[in-house]
Gaussian input, Z-matrix of N, CA and C with variables (Angstrom, degrees):
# hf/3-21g

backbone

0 1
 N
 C     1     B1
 C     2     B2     1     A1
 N     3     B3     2     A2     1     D1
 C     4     B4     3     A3     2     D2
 C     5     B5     4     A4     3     D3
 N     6     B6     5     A5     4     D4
 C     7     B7     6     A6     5     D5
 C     8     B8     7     A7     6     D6
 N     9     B9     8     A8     7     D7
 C    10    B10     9     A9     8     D8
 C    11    B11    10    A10     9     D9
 N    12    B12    11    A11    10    D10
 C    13    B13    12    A12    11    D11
 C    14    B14    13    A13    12    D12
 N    15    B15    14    A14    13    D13
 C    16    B16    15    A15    14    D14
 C    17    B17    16    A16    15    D15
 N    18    B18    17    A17    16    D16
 C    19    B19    18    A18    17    D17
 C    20    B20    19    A19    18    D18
 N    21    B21    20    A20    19    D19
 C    22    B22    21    A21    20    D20
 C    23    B23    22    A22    21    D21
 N    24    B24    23    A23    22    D22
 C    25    B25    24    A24    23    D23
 C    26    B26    25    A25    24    D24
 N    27    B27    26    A26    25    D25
 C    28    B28    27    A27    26    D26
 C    29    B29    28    A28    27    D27
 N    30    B30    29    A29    28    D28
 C    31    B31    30    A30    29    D29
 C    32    B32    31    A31    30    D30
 N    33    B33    32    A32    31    D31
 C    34    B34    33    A33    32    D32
 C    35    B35    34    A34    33    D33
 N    36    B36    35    A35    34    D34
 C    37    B37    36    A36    35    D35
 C    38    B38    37    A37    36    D36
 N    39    B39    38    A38    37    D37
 C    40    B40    39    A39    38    D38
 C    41    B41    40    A40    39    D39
 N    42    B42    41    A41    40    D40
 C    43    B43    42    A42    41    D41
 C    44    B44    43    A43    42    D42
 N    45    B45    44    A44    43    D43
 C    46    B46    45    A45    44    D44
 C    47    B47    46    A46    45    D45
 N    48    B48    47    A47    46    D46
 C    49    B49    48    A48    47    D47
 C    50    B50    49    A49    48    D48
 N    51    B51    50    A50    49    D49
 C    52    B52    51    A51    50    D50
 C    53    B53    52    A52    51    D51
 N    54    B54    53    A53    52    D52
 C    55    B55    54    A54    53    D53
 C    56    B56    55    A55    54    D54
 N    57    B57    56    A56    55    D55
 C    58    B58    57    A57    56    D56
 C    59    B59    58    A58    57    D57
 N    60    B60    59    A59    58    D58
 C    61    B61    60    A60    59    D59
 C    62    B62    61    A61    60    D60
 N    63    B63    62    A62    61    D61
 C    64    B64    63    A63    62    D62
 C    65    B65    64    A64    63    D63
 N    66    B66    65    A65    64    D64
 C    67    B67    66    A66    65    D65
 C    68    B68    67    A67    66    D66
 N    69    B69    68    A68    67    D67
 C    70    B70    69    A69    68    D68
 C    71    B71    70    A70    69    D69
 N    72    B72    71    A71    70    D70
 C    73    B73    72    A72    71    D71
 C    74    B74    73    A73    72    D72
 N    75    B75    74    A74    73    D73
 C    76    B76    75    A75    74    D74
 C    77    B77    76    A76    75    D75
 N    78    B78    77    A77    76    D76
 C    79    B79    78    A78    77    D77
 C    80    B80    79    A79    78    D78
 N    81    B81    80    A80    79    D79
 C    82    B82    81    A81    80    D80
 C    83    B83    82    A82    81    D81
 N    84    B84    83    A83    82    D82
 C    85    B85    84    A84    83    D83
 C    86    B86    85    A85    84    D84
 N    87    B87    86    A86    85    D85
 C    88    B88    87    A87    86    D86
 C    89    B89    88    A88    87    D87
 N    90    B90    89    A89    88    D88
 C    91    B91    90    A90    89    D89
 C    92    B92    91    A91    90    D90
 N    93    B93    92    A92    91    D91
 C    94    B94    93    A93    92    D92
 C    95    B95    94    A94    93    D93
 N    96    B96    95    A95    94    D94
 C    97    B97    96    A96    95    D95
 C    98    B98    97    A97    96    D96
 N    99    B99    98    A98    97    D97
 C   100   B100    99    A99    98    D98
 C   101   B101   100   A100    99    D99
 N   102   B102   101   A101   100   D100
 C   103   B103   102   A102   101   D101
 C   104   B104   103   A103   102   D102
 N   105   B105   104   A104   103   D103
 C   106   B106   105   A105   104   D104
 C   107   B107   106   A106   105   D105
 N   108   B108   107   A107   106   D106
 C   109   B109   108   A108   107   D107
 C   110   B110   109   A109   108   D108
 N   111   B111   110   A110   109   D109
 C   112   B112   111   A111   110   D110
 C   113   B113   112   A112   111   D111
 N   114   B114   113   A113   112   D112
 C   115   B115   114   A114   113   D113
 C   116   B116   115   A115   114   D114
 N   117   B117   116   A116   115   D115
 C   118   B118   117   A117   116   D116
 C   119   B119   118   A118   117   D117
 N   120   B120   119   A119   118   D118
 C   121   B121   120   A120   119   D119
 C   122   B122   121   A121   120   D120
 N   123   B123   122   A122   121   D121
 C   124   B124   123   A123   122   D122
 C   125   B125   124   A124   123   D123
 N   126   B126   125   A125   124   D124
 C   127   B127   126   A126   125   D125
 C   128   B128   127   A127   126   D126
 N   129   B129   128   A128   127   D127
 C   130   B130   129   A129   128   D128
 C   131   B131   130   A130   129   D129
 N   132   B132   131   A131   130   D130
 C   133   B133   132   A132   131   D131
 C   134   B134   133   A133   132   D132
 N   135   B135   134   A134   133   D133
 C   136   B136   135   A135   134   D134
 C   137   B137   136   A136   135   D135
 N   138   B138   137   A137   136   D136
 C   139   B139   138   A138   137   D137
 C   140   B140   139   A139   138   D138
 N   141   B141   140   A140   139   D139
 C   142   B142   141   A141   140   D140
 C   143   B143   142   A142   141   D141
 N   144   B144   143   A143   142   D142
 C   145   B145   144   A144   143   D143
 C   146   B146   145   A145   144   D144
 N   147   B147   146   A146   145   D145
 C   148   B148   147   A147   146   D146
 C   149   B149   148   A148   147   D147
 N   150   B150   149   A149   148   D148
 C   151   B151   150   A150   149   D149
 C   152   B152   151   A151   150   D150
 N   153   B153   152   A152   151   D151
 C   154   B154   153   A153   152   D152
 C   155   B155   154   A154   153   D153
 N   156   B156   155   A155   154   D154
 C   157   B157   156   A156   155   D155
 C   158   B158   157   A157   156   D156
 N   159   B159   158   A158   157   D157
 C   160   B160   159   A159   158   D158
 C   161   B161   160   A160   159   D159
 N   162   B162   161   A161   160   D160
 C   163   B163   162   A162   161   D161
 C   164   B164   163   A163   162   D162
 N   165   B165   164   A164   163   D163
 C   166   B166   165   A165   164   D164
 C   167   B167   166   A166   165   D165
 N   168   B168   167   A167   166   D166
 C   169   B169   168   A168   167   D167
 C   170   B170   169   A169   168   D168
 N   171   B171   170   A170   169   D169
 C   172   B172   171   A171   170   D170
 C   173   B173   172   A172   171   D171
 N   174   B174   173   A173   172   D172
 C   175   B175   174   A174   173   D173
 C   176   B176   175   A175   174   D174
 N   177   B177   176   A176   175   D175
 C   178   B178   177   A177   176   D176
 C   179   B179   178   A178   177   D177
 N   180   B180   179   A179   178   D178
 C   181   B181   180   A180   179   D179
 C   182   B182   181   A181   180   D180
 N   183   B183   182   A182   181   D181
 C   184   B184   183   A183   182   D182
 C   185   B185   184   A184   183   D183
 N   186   B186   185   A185   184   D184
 C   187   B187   186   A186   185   D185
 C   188   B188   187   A187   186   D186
 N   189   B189   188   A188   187   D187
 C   190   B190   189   A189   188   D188
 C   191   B191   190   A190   189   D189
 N   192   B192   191   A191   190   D190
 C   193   B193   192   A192   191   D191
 C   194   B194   193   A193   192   D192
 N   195   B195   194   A194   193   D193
 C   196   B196   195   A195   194   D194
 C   197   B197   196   A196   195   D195
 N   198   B198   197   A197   196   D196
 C   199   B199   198   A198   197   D197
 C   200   B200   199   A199   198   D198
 N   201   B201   200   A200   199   D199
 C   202   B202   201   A201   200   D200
 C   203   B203   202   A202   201   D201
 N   204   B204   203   A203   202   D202
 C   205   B205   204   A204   203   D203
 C   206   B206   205   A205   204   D204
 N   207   B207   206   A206   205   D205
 C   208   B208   207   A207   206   D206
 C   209   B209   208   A208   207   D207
 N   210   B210   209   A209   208   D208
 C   211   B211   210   A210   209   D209
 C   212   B212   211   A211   210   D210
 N   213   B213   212   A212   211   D211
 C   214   B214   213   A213   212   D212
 C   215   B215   214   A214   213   D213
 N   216   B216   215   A215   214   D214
 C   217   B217   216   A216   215   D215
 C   218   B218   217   A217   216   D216
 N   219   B219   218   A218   217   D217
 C   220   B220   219   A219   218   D218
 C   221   B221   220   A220   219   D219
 N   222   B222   221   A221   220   D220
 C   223   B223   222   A222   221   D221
 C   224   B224   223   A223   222   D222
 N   225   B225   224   A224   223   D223
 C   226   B226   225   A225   224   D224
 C   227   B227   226   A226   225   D225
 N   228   B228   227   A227   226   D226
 C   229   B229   228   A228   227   D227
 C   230   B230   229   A229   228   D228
 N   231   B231   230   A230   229   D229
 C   232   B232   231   A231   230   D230
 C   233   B233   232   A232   231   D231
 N   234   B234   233   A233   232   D232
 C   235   B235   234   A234   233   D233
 C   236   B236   235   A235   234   D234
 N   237   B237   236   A236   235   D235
 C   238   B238   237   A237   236   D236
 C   239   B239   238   A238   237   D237

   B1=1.4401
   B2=1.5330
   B3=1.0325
   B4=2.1019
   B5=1.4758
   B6=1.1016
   B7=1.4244
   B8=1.5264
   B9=1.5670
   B10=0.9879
   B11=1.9997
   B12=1.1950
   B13=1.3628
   B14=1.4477
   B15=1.7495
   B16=2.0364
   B17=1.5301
   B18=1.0453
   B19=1.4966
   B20=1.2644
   B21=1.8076
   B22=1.1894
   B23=1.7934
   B24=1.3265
   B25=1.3087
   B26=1.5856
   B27=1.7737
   B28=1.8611
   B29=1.4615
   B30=2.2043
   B31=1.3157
   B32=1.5807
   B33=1.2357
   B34=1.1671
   B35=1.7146
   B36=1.4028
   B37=1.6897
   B38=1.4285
   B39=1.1480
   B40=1.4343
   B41=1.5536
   B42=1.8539
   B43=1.3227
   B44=1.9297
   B45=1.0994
   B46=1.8311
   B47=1.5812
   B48=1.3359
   B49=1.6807
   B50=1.2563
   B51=1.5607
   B52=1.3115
   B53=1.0170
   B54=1.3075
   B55=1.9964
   B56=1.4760
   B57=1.5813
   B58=1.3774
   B59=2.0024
   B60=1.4585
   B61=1.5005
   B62=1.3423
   B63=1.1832
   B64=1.5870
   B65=1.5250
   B66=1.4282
   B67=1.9588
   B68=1.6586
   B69=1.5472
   B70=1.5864
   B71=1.6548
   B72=1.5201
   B73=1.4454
   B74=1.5421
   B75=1.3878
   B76=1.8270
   B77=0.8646
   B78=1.1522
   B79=1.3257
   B80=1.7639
   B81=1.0825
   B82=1.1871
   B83=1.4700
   B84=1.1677
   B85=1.3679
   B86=1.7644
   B87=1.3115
   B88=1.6106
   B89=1.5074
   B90=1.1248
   B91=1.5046
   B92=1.7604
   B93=1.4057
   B94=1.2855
   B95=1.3409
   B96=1.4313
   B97=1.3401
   B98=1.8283
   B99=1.1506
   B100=1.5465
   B101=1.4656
   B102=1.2551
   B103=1.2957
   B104=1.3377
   B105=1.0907
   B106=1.6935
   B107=1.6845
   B108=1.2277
   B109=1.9418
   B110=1.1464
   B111=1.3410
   B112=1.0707
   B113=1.9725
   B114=1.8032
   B115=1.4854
   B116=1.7187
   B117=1.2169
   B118=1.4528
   B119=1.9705
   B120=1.1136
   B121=1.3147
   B122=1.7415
   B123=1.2487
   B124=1.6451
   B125=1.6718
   B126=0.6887
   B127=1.7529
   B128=0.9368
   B129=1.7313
   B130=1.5857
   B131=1.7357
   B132=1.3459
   B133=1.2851
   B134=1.7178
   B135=1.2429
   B136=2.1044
   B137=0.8350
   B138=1.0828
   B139=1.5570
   B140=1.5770
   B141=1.2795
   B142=1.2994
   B143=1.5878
   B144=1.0228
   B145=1.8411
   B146=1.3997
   B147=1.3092
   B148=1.3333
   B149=1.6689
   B150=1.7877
   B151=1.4440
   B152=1.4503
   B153=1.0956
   B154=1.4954
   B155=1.5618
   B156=1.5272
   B157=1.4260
   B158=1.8486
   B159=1.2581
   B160=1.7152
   B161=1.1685
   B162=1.7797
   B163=1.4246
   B164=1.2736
   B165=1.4233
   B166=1.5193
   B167=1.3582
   B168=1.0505
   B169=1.8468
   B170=1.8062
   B171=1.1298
   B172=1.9548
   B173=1.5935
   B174=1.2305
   B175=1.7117
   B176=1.7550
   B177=1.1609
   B178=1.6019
   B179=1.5609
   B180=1.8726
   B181=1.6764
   B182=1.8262
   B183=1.2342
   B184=1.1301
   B185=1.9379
   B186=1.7158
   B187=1.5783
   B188=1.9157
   B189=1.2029
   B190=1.1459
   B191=1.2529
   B192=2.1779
   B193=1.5029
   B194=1.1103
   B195=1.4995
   B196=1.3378
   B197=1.6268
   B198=1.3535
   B199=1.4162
   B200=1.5021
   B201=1.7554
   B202=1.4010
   B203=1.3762
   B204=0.9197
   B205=1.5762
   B206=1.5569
   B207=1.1050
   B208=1.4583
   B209=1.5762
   B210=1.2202
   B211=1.4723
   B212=1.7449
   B213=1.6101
   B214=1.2475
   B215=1.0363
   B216=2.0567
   B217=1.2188
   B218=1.3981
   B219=1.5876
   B220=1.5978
   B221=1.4428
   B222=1.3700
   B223=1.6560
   B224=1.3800
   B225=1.1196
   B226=1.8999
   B227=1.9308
   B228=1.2781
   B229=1.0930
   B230=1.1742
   B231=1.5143
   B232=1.4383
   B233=1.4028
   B234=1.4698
   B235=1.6517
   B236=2.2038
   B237=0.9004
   B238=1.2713
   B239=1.5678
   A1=108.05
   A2=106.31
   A3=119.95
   A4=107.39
   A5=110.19
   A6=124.65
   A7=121.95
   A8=159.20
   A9=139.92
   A10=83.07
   A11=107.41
   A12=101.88
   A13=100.80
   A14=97.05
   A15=102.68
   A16=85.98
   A17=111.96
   A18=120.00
   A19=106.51
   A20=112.86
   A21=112.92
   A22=129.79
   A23=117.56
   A24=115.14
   A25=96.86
   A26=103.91
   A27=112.07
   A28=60.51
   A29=66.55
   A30=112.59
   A31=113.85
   A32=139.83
   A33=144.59
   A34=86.92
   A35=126.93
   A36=123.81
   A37=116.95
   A38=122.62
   A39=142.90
   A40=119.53
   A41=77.93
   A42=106.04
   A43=103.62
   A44=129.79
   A45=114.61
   A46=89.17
   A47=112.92
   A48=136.18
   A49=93.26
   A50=140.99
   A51=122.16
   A52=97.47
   A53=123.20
   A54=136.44
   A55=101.28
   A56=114.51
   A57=99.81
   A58=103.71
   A59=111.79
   A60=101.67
   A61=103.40
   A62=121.86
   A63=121.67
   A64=116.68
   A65=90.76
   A66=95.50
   A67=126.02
   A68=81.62
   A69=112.66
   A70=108.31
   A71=107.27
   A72=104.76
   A73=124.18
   A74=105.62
   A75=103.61
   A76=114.40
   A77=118.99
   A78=133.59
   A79=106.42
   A80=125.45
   A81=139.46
   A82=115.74
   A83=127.39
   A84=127.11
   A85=108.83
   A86=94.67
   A87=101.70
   A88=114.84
   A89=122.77
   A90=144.27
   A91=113.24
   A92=106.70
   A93=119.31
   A94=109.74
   A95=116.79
   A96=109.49
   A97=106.96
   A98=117.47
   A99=105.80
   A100=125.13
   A101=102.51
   A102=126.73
   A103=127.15
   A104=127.84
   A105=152.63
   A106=89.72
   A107=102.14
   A108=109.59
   A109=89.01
   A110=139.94
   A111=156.13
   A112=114.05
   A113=101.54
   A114=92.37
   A115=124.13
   A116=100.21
   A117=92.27
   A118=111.73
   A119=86.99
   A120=104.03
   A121=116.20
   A122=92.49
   A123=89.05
   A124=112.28
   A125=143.88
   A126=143.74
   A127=127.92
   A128=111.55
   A129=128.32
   A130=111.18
   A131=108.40
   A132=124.70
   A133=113.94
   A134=97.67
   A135=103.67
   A136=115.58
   A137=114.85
   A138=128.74
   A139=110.76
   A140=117.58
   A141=139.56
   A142=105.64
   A143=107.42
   A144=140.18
   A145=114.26
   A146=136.22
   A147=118.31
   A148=108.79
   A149=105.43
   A150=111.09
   A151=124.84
   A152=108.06
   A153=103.02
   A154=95.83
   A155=125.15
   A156=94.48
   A157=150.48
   A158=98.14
   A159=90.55
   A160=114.33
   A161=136.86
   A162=125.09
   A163=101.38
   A164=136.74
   A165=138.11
   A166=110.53
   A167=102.88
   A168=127.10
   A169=96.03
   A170=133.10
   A171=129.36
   A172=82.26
   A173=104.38
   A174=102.42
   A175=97.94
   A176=108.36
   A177=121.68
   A178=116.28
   A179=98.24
   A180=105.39
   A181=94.67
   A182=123.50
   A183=117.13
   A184=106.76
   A185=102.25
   A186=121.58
   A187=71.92
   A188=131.12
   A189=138.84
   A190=122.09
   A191=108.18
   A192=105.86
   A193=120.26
   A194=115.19
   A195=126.82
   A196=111.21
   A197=103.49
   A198=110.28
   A199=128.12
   A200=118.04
   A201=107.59
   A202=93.31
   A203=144.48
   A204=158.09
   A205=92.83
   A206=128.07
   A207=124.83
   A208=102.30
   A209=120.53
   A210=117.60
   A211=125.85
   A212=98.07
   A213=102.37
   A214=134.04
   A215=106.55
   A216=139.69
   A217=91.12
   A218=140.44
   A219=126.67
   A220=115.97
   A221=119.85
   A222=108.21
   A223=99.43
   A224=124.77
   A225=103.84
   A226=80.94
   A227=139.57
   A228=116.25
   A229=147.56
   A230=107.88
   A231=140.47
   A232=100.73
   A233=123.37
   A234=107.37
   A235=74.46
   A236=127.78
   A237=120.37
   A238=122.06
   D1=115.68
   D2=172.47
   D3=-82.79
   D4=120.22
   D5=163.51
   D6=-46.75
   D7=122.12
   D8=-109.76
   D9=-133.85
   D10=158.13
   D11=-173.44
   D12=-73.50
   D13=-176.47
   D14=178.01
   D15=-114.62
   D16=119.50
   D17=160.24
   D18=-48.66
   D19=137.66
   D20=167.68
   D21=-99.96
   D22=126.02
   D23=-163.34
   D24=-117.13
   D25=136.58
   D26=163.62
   D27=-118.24
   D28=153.30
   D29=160.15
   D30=-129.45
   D31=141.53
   D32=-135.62
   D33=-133.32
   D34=99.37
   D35=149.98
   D36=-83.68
   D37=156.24
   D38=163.07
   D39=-164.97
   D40=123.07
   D41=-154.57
   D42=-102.77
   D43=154.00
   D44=168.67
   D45=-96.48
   D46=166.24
   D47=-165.66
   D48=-115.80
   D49=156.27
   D50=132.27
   D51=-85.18
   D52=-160.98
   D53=-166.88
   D54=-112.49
   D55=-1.72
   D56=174.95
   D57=-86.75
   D58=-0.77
   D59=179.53
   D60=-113.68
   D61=16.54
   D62=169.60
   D63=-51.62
   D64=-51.90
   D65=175.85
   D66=-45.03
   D67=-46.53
   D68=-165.12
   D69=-66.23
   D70=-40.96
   D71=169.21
   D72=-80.05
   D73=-22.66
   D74=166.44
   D75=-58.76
   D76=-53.83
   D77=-169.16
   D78=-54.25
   D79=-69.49
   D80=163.40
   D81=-33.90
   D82=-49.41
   D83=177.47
   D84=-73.52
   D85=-32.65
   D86=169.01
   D87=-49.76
   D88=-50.73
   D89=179.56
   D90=-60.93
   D91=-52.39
   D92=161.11
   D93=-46.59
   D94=-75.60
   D95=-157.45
   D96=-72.16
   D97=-1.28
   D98=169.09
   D99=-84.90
   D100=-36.51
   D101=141.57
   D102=-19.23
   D103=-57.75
   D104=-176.10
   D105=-76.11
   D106=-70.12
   D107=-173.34
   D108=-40.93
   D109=-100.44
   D110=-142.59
   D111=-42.27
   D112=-44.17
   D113=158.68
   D114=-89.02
   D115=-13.70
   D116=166.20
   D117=-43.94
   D118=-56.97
   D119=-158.39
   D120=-65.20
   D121=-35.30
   D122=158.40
   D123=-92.51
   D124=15.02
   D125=139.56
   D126=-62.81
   D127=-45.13
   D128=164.64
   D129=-53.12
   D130=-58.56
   D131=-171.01
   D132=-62.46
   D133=-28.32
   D134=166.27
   D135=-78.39
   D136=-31.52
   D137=-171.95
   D138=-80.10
   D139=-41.57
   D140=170.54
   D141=-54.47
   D142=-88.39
   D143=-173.09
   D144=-87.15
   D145=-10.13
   D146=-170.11
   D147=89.13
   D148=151.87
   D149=172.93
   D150=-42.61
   D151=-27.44
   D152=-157.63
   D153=-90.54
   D154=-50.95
   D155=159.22
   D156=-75.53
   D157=17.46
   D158=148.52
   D159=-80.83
   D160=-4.30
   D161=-163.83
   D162=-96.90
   D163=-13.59
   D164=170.00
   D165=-24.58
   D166=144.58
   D167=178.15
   D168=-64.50
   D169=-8.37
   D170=-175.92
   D171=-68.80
   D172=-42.27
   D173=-137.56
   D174=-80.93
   D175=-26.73
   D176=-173.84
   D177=-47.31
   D178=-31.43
   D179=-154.36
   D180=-96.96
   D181=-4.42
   D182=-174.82
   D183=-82.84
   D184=-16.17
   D185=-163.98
   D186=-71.37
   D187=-71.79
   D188=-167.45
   D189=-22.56
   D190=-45.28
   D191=174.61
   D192=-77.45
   D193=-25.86
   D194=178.98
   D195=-44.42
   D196=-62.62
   D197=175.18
   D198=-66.46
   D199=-2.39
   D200=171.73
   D201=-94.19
   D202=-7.50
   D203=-155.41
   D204=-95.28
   D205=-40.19
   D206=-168.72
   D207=-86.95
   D208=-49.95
   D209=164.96
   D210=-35.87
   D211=-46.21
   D212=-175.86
   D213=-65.44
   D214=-26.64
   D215=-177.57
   D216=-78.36
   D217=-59.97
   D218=178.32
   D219=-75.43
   D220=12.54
   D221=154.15
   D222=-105.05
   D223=-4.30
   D224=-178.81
   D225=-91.38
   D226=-37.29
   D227=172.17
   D228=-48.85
   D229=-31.73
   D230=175.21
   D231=-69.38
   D232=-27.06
   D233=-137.93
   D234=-115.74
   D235=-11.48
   D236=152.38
   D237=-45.22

C-alpha cells in the first residue's frame, strides 16, 4: 500500500492597507528581503567553500543591519 500524495493548495489573501501602515510594511519587507540576501549568501558560500566559510566575521556584520532594520520597523510601529 503507497501512501497517497498531499495535494498542494495556494491560497491568495487581499487585504486594503490604510496609509497609516504603509511605512510599517516597507519597512518590514525591507527586513525580509535582507534577510533572504543575507541567507542566500551564506548558502552560496557553503556551497562554494565549505561550512566553515559561511561562519566568517563578512557575514556577521550583515546580522548587524538586520537588527537596525528591526528597530526601525518597531519605531515606525510605535510612531503609529
Amino acid at each position: 500500500m503507497t501512501a497517497s500524495p498531499v495535494p498542494n493548495v495556494i491560497r491568495t489573501l487581499r487585504f486594503k492597507l490604510r496609509r497609516e501602515g504603509y511605512a510599517w510594511l516597507e519597512a518590514a519587507a525591507v527586513e525580509v528581503n535582507q534577510a533572504w540576501d543575507w541567507s542566500n549568501e551564506v548558502s552560496y558560500k557553503a556551497a562554494r567553500m565549505g561550512p566553515a566559510a559561511a561562519a566568517e566575521p563578512a557575514t556577521q556584520g550583515r546580522l548587524a543591519v538586520a537588527h537596525t532594520t528591526s528597530t526601525a520597523t518597531v519605531n515606525a510601529i510605535q510612531a503609529r
